[in-house]
Backbone as JSON Lines, residues from 0, in Angstrom:
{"i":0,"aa":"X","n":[0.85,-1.18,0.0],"ca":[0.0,0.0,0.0],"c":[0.89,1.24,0.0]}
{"i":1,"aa":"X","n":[0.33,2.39,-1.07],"ca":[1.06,3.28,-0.84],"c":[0.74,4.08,0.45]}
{"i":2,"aa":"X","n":[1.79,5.14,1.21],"ca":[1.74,5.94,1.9],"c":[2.52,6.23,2.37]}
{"i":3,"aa":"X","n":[2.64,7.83,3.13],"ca":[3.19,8.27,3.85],"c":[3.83,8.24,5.07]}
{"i":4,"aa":"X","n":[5.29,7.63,5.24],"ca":[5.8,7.61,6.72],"c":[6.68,8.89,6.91]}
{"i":5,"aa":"X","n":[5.72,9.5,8.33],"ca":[6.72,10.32,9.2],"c":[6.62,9.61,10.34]}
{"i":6,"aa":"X","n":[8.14,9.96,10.7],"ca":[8.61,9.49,11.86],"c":[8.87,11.09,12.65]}
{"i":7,"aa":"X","n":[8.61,11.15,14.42],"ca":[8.49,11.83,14.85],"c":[9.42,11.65,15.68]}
{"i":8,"aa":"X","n":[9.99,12.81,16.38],"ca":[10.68,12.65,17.59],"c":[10.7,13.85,18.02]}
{"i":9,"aa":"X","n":[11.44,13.98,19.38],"ca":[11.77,15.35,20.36],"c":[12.57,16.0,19.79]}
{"i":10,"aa":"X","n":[12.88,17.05,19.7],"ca":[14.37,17.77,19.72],"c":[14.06,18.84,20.33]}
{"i":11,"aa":"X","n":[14.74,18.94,22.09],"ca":[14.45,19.8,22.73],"c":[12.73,20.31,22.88]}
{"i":12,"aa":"X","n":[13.19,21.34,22.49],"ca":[11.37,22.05,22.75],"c":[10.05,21.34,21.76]}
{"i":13,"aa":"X","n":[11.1,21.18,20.55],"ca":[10.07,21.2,19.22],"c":[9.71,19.51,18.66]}
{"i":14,"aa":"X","n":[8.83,18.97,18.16],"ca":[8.46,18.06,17.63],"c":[8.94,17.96,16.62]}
{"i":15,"aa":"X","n":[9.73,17.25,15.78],"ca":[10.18,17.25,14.27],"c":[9.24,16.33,13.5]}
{"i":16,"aa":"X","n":[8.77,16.04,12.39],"ca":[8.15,14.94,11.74],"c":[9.11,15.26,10.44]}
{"i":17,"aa":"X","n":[9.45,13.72,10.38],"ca":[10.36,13.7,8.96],"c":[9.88,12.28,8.57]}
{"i":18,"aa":"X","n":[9.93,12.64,6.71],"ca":[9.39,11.57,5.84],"c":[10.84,11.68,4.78]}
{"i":19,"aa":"X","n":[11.36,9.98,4.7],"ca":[12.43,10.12,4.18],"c":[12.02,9.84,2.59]}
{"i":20,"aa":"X","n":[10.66,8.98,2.42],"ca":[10.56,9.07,0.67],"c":[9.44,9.51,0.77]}
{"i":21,"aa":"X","n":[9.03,10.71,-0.07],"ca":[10.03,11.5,-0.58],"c":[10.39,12.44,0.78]}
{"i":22,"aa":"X","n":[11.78,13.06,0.72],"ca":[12.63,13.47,1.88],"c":[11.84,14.77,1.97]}
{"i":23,"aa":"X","n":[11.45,14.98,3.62],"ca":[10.66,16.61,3.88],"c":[10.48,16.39,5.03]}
{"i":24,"aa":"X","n":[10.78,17.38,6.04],"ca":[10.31,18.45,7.2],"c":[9.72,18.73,7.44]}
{"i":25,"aa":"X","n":[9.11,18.85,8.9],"ca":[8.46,19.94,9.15],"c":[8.04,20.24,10.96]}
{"i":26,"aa":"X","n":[7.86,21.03,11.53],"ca":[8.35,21.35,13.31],"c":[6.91,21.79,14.04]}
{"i":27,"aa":"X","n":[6.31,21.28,15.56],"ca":[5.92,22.21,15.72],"c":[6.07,22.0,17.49]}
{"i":28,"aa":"X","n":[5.53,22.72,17.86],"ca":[5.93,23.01,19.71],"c":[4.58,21.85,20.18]}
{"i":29,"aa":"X","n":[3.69,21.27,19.66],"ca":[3.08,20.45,20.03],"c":[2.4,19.41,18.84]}
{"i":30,"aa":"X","n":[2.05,17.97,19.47],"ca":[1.24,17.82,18.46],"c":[0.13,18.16,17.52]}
{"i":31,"aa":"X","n":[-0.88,18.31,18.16],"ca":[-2.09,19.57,17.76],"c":[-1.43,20.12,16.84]}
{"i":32,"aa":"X","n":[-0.52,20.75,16.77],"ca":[0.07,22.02,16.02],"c":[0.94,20.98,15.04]}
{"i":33,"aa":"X","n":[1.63,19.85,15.13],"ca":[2.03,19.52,14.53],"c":[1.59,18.46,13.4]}
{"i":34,"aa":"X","n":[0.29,17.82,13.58],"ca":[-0.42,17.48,12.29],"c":[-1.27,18.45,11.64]}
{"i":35,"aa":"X","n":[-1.82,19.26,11.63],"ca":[-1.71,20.21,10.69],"c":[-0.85,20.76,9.57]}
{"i":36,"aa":"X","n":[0.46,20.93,10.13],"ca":[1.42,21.31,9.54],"c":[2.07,19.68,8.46]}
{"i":37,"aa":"X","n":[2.18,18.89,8.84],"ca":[1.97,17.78,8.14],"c":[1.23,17.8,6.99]}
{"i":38,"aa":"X","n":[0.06,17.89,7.18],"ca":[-1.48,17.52,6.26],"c":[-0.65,19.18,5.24]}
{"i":39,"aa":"X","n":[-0.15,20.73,5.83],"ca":[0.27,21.12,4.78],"c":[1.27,21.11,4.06]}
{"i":40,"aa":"X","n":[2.32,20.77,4.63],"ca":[3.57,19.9,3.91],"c":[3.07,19.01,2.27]}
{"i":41,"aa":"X","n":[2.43,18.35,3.13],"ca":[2.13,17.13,1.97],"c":[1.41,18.05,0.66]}
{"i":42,"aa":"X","n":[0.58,19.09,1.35],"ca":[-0.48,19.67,-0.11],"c":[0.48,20.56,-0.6]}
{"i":43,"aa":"X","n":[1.81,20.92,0.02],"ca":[2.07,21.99,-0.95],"c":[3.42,21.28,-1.64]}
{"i":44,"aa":"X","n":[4.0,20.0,-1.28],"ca":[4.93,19.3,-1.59],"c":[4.77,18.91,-3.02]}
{"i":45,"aa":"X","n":[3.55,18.22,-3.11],"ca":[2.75,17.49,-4.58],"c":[1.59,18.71,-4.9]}
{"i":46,"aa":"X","n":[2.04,18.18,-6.43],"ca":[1.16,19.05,-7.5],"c":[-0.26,18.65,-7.17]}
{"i":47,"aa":"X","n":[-1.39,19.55,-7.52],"ca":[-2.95,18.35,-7.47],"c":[-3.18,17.58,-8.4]}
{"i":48,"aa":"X","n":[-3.43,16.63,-7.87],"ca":[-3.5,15.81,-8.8],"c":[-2.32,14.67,-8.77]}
{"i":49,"aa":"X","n":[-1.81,14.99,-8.21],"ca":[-0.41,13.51,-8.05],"c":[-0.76,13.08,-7.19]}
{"i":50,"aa":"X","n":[-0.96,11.88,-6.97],"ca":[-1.36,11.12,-6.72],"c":[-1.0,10.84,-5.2]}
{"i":51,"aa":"X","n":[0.2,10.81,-4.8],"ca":[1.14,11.32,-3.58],"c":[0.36,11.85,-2.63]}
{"i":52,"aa":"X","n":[-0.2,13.26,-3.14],"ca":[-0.85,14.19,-2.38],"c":[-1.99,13.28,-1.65]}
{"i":53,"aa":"X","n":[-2.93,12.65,-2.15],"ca":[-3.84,11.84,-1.86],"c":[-3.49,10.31,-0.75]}
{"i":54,"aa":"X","n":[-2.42,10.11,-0.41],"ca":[-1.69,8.54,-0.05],"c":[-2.02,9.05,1.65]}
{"i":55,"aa":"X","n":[-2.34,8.29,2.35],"ca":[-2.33,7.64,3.81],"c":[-0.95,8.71,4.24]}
{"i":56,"aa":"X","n":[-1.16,8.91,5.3],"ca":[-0.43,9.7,5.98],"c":[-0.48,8.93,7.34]}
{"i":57,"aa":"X","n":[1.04,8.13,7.79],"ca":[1.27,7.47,8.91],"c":[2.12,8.21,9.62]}
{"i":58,"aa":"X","n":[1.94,8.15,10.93],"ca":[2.95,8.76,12.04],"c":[3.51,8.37,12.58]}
{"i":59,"aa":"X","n":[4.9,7.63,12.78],"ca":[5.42,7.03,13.66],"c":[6.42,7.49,14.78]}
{"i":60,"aa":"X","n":[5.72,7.17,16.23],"ca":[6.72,8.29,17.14],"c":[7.67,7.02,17.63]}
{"i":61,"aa":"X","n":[9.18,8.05,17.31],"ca":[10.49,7.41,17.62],"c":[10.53,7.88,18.88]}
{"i":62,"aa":"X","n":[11.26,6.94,20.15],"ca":[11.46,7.17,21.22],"c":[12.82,6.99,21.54]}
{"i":63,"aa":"X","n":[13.57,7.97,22.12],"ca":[14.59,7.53,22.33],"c":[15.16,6.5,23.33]}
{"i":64,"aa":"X","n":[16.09,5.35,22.78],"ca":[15.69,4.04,23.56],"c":[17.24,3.89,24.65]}
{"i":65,"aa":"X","n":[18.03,5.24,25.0],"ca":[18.47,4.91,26.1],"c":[17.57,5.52,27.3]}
{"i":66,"aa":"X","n":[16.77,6.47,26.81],"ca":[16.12,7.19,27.53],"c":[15.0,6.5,28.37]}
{"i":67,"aa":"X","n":[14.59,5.34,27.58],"ca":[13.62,4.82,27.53],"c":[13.67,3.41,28.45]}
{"i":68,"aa":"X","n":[15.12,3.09,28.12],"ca":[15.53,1.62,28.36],"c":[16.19,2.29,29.94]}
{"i":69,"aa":"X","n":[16.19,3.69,30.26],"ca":[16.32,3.69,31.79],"c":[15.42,3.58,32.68]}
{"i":70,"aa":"X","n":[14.6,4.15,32.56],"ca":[12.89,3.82,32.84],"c":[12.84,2.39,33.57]}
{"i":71,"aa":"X","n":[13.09,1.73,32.73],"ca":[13.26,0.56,32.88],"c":[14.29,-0.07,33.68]}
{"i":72,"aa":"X","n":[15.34,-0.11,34.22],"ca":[16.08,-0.21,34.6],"c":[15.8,-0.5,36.46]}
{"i":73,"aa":"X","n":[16.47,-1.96,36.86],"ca":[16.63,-1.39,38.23],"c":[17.5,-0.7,38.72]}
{"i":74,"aa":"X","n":[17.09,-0.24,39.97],"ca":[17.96,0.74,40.95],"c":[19.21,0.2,40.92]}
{"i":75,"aa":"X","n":[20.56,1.07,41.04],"ca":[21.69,0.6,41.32],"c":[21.97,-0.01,42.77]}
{"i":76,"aa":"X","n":[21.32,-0.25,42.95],"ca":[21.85,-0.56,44.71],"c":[20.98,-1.73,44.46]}
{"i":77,"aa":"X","n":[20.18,-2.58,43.09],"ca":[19.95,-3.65,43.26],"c":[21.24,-4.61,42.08]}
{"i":78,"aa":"X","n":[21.93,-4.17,42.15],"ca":[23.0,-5.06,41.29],"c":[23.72,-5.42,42.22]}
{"i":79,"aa":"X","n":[24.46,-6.68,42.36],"ca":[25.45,-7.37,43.26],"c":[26.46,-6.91,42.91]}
C-alpha cells in the first residue's frame, strides 16, 4: 500500500516529523500544532493531482531508547 511515513521525535522544545521518501520536514511546539502542519507539507509538496498528495499519511513516534531503556532499569543498589 502506498503511503506516507513520518517518523516523529523530540528535539528539545520542538516536535520534528520527517518523511524520508520522498525526503521533507516539518516542526511544531506540540502535536495539535504539529499534524496540521503535516497535512500542509504534503499539499504543498505534490502538485494536485499527483497522486502522492492523496496517499495515507502514517505517524510514527520514535522514542529515544536509552532514555527509555532507563525507565526501565533497576535501581543501582539492586545489582550485586
Amino acid at each position: 500500500m502506498n503511503e506516507l511515513v513520518f517518523e516523529v521525535e523530540q528535539d528539545g522544545e520542538w516536535l520534528v516529523a520527517t518523511c524520508h521518501f520522498p525526503e521533507m520536514a516539518t516542526q511544531a511546539a506540540t502535536f495539535d500544532e504539529l499534524a496540521p502542519m503535516v497535512r500542509d507539507l504534503v499539499a504543498c509538496r505534490f502538485e494536485p493531482g499527483e497522486a502522492r498528495r492523496t496517499w495515507p499519511i502514517r505517524v510514527h513516534f520514535v522514542e529515544d531508547a536509552v532514555r527509555a531503556g532507563a525507565w526501565n532499569c533497576p535501581a543501582m543498589s539492586e545489582f550485586p
